[in-house]
N, C-alpha and C positions, 0 to 999 in steps of 0.2 A: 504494500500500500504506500503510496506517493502521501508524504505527509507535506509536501508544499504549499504555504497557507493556512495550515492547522495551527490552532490554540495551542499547547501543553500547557495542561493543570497540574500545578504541585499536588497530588495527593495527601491530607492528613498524615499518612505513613513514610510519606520523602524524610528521612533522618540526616538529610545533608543540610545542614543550619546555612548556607550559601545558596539555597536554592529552595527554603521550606515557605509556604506561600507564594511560590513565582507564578506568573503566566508566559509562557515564550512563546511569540510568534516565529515557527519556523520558516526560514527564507530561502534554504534548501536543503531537500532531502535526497540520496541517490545511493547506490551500492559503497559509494567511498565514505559515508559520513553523513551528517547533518551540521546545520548551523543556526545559532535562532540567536532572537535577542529579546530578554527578560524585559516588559514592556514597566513592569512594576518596579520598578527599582530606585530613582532618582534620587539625585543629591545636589545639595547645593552648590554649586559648582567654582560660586563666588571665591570662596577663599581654598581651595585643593590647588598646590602647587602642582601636582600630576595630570591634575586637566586643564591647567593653563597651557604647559607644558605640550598637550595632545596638540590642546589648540594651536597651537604658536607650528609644534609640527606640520600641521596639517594646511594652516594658512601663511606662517608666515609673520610678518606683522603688516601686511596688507588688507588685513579685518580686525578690528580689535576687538579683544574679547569680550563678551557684552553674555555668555549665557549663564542664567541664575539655576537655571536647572538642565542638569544634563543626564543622562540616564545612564547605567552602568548595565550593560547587553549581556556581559557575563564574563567568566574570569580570564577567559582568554584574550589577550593583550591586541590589539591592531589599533589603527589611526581611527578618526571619528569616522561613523557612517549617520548618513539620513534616512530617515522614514520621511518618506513628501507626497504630496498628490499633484504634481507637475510632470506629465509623461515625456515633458521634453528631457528633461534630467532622468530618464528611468532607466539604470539599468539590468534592476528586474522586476517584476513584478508580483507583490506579494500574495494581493487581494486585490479584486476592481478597485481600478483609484487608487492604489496606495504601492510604492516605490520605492527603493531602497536604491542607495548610492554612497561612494568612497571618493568620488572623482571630486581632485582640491576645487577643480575651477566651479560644477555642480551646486557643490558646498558652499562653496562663496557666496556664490548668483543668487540661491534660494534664501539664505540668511541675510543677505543683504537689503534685497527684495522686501523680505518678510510677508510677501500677499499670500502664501499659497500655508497650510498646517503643513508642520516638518516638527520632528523628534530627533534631537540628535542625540548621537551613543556611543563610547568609549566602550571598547571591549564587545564580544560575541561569548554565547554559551556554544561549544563544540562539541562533538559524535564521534567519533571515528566509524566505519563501517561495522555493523550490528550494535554496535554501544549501543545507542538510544530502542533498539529493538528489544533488546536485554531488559533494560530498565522499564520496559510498558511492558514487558511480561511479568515481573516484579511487584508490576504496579505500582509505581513510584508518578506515575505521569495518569491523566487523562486526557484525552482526544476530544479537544471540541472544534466546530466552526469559529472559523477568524472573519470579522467582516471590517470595513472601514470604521465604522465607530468604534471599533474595542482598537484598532492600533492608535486612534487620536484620544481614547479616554481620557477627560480633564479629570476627576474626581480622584477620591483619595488612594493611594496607593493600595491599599490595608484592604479598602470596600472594592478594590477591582477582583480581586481574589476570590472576594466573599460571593460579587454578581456572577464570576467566571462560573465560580461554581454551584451556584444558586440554577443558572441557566441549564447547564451539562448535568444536574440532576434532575430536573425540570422535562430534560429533551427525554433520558432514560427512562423517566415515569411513561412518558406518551409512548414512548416503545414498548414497553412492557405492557400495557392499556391500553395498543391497539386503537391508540387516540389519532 
């Protein structure tokens, strides 16, 4: 099963304290691996010398740093990426409407812009080939639908969890009832 586009829900039973209560939007899935980015996560980004730091990587001092929240995608280390709904900067597509990007110049454009919602995020959660298949046999994860509103959710980190899974238990009752 191609999980591109799918939710993952922390399970209650995830014992990885890095990952208990997450939601990850996966961005790609394939025989080599997965990657996703924990959409709950954010930190103020104001004062972290190591996200200045992304920043300044990533732009240079061509943009000044201006983000108060920045998201932390998972512990896996890379330059920022964006979540945006401008398909001119896409270069992939996660969910209708909504895009994922690494490209410096992309990055710029849409932040500078600021017209279009964009999330940006230090760091990805990584798979290696069958890891994450492992772990949803385990049952460390649930599988739900990803749509545009759940990757731009304003509301509180804590209650995206709680609606993720409110919903995905929601969807399982109708299955089960034949609703």
């Amino acid at each position: 099963m191609d999980l591109k586009g799918k939710l993952l829900i922390a399970t209650p039973s995830l014992i990885d304290a890095q990952f208990a209560k997450t939601v990850i939007a996966i961005v790609h899935h394939g025989d080599d691996g997965a990657t996703g980015l924990v959409l709950n996560t954010p930190v103020d980004a104001r004062d972290r010398p190591d996200m200045k730091a992304a920043w300044t990587n990533a732009f240079g001092k061509q943009v000044e740093y201006k983000m108060e929240r920045l998201y932390i995608g998972g512990p896996v280390p890379c330059g920022l990426m964006l979540i945006h709904s401008d398909v001119r900067f896409s270069e992939n597509e996660i969910v209708p409407g909504t895009y994922v990007t690494q490209d410096r110049k992309s990055l710029s454009e849409i932040i500078l812009r600021g017209d279009v919602p964009y999330r940006c995020f230090a760091g990805y959660s990584g798979w290696t080939g069958g890891q994450l298949e492992s772990e949803l046999d385990r049952g460390s994860w649930y599988i739900h639908d990803n749509s545009y509103d759940a990757m731009f959710y304003n509301g509180e980190p804590t209650e995206f969890w709680k609606c993720q899974m409110g919903q995905w238990a929601g969807g399982l009752l109708k299955r089960a009832l034949n609703l």
